[in-house]
C-alpha positions as CSV (number, residue, x, y, z in Angstrom):
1,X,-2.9,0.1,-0.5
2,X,-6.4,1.5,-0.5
3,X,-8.6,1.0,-3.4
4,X,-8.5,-0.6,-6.6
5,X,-6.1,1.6,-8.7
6,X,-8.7,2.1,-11.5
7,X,-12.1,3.8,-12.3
8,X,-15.7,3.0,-12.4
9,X,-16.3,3.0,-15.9
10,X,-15.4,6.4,-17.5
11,X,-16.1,8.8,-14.0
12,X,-14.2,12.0,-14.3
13,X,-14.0,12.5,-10.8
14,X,-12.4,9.3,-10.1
15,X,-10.4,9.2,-13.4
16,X,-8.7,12.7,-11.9
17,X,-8.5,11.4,-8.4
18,X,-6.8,8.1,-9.6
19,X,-3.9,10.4,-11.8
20,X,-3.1,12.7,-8.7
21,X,-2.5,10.0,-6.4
22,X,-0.7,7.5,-8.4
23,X,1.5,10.6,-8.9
24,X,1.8,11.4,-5.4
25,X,-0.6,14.2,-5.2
26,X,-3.1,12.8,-2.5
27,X,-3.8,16.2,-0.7
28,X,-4.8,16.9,-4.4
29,X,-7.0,14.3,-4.7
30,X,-8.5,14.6,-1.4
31,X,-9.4,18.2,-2.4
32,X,-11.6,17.1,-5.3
33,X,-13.7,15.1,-2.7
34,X,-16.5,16.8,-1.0
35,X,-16.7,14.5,2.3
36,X,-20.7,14.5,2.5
37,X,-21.5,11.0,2.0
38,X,-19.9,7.6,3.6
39,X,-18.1,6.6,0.2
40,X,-16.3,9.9,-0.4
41,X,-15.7,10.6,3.2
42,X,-14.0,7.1,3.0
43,X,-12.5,7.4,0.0
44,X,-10.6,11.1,1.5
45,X,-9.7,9.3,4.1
46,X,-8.2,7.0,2.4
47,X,-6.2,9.1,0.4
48,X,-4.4,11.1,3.1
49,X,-3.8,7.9,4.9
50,X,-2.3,6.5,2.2
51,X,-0.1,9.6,2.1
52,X,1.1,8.7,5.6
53,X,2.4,5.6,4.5
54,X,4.5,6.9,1.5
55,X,5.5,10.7,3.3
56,X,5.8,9.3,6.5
57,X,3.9,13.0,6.9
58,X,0.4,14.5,6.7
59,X,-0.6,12.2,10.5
60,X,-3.2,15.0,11.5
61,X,-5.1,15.5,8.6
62,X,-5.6,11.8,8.0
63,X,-6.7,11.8,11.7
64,X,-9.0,14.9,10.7
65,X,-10.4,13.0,7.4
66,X,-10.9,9.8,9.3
67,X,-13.3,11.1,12.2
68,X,-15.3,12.5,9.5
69,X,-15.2,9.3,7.7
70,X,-16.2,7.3,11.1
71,X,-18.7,10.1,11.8
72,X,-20.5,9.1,8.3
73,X,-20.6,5.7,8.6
74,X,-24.2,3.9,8.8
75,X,-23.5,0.1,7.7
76,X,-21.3,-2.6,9.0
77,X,-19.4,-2.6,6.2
78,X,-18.9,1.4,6.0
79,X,-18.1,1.0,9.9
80,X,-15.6,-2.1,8.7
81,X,-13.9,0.2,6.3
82,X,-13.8,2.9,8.5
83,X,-12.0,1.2,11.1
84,X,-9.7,-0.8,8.3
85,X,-8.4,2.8,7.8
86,X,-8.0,3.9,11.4
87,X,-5.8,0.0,12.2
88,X,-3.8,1.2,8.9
89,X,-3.3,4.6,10.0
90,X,-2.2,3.1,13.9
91,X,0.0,0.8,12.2
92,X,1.7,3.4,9.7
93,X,2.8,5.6,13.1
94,X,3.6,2.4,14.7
95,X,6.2,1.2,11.9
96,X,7.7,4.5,11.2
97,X,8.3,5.6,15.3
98,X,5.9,8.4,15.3
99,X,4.2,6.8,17.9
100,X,3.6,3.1,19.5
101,X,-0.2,2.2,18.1
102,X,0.5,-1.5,17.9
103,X,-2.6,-2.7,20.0
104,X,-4.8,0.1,18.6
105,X,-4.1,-1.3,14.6
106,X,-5.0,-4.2,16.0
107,X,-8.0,-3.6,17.9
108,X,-9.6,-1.6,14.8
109,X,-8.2,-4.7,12.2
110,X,-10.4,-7.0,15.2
111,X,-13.9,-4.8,14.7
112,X,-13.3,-4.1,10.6
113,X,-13.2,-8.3,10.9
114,X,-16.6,-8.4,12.6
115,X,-18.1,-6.1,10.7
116,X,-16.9,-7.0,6.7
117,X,-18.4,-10.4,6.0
118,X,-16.1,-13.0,4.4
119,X,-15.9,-12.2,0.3
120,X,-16.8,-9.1,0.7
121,X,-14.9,-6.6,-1.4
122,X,-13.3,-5.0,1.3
123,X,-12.7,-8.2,3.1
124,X,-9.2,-8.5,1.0
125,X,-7.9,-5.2,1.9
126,X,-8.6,-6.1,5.4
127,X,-6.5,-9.1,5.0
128,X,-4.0,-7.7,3.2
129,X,-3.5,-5.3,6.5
130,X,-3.8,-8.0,8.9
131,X,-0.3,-9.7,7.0
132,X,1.3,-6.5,6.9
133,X,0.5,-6.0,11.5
134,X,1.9,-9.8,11.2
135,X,5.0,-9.5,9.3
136,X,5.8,-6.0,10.7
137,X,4.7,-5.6,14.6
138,X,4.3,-8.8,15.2
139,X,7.3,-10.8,13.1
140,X,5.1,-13.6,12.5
141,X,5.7,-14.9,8.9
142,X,3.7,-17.9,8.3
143,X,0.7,-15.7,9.8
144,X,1.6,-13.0,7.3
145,X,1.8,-15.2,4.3
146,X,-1.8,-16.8,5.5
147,X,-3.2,-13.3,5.7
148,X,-1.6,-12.6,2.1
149,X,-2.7,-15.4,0.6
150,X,-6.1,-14.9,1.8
151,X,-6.0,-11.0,0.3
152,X,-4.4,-12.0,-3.2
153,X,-7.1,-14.8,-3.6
154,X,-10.1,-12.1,-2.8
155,X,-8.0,-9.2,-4.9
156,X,-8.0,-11.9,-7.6
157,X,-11.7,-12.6,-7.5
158,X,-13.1,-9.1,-6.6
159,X,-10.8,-7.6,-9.9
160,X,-8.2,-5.5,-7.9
161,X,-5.1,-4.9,-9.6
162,X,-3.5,-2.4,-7.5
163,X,-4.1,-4.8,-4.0
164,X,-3.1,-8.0,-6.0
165,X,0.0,-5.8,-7.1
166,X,1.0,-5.6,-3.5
167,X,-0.2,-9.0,-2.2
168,X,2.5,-10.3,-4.9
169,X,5.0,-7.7,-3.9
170,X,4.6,-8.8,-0.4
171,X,4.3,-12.7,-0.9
172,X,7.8,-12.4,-2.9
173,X,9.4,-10.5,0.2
174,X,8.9,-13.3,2.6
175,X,9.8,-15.6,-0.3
176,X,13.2,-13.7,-0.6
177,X,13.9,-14.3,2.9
178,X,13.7,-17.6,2.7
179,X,16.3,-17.9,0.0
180,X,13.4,-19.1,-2.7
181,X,14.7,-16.3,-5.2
182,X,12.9,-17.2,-8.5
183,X,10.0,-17.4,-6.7
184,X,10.7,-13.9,-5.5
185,X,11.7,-12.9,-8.5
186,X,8.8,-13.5,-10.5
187,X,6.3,-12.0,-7.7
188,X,8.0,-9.0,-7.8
189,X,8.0,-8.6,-11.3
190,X,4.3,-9.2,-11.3
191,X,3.6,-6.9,-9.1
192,X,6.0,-4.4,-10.9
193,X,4.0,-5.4,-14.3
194,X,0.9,-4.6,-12.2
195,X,1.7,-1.2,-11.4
196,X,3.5,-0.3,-14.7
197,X,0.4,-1.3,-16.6
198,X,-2.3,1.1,-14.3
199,X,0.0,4.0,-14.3
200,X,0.8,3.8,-10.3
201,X,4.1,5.9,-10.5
202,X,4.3,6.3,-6.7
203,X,4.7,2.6,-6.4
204,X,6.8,1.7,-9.7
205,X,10.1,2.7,-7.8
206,X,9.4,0.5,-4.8
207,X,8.7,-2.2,-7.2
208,X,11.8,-1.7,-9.4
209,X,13.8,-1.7,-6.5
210,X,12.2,-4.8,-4.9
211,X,13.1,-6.7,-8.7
212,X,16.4,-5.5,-8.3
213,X,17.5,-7.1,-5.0
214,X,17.1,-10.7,-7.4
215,X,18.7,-9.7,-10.1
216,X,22.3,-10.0,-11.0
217,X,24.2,-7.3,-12.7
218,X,24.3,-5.3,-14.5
219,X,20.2,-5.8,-14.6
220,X,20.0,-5.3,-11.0
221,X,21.7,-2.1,-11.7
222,X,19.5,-0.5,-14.8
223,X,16.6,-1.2,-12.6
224,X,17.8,0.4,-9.7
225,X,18.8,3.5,-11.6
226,X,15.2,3.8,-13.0
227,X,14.1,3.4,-9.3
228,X,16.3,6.5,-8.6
229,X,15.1,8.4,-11.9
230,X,11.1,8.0,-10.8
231,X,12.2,8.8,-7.0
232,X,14.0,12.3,-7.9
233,X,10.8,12.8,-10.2
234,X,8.0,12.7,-7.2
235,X,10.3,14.6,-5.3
236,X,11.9,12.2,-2.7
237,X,8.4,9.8,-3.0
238,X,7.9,7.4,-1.1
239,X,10.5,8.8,1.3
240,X,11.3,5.1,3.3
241,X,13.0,4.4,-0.2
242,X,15.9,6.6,-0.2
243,X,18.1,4.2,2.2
244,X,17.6,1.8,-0.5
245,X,18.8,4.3,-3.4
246,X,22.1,5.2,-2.1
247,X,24.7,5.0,-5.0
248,X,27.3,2.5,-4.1
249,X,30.2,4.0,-3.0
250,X,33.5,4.4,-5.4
251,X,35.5,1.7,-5.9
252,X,33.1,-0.9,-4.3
253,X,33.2,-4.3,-6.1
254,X,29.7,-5.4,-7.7
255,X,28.4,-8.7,-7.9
């Protein structure tokens, strides 16, 4: 996740930018921002990275967007969140096969740490990220669930719905591995509360389906079937979930 998921104040620029991404429009959004100071550089960046994660597509521009971004950069904490985006982008083509960037996330997670003082705003996002290289690359729970702990206390006190949406989403995941499953069950509604409440379509489904997998029928089922309806509406968005949408087949017993 990058951002908040809401608007300073009543801004019409961000107000727009906010409805075409949490509607899977990020090349959209991107297009509304004129990349001629650090925070809208960033904030384009951002965007088309985050359009990486969900369309597993899109690797160049976000490359293109970021160099610009890293190019604008004066402060530590513009050079922090510049290189929060480039770890994010290494670890997106890391988990999906594009290519092996495992030590580069890393690396940039290592200089956005030295650079974004502790309870800084971005300092969550950063954490957040830093569970997500631990659970994923490095298959190191308890360092995940640190790291996500640390981002869902600092998306709690900085006012960040949309990153405390995914620290909960997250927090429930390792939870549900470990067989704690009301525990998983009500951080995943949370986070699907979250997401319902700002408007973040591209994420519901993920979130409905997550809810789903603790959930006994025929819940588990309505819930899946909205998952599907919100899917086929984005057109096939975010494209990881299909595997996890597959009707089951005829005949097969339900729980």
């Amino acid at each position: 996740m990058s951002g908040n998921g809401t608007t300073a104040g009543d801004d019409p620029l961000q107000t727009a930018v906010w409805r075409l991404r949490s509607r899977a429009c990020w090349a959209d959004a991107a297009a509304l921002l004129a990349p001629d100071t650090p925070a809208a550089a960033l904030q384009r960046a951002a965007l088309l990275v985050e359009r990486c994660l969900y369309t597993e597509a899109g690797w160049e521009e976000a490359e293109d967007a970021l160099r610009t971004a890293e190019a604008l950069a004066h402060t530590d904490e513009e050079r922090g969140a510049a290189a929060c985006e480039r770890g994010y982008v290494a670890y997106a083509a890391t988990l999906f096969g594009v290519r092996d960037r495992s030590d580069e996330a890393r690396a940039a997670l290592g200089r956005a740490a030295a650079l974004i003082p502790p309870g800084a705003a971005g300092r969550a996002l950063l954490d957040f990220r830093r569970g997500l290289i631990a659970e994923n690359l490095t298959r190191s729970p308890q360092a995940a669930r640190a790291a996500y702990r640390r981002a869902h206390a600092g998306a709690t006190s900085h006012a960040d719905p949309l990153l405390l949406s995914a620290t909960w989403r997250h927090l429930a995941g390792l939870a549900l591995r470990e067989g704690e499953l009301a525990e998983a069950r009500h951080g995943f509604a949370e986070s699907l509360r979250i997401r319902e409440e700002l408007g973040y379509l591209v994420g519901t489904a993920p979130a409905l389906v997550s809810l789903a997998d603790t959930e006994t029928e025929p819940e588990a089922s309505r819930l899946r079937e909205e998952a599907r309806r919100l899917f086929r509406l984005l057109g096939g968005v975010p494209t990881w979930l299909s595997r996890h949408l597959a009707p089951p087949a005829t005949g097969a017993a339900t729980a």
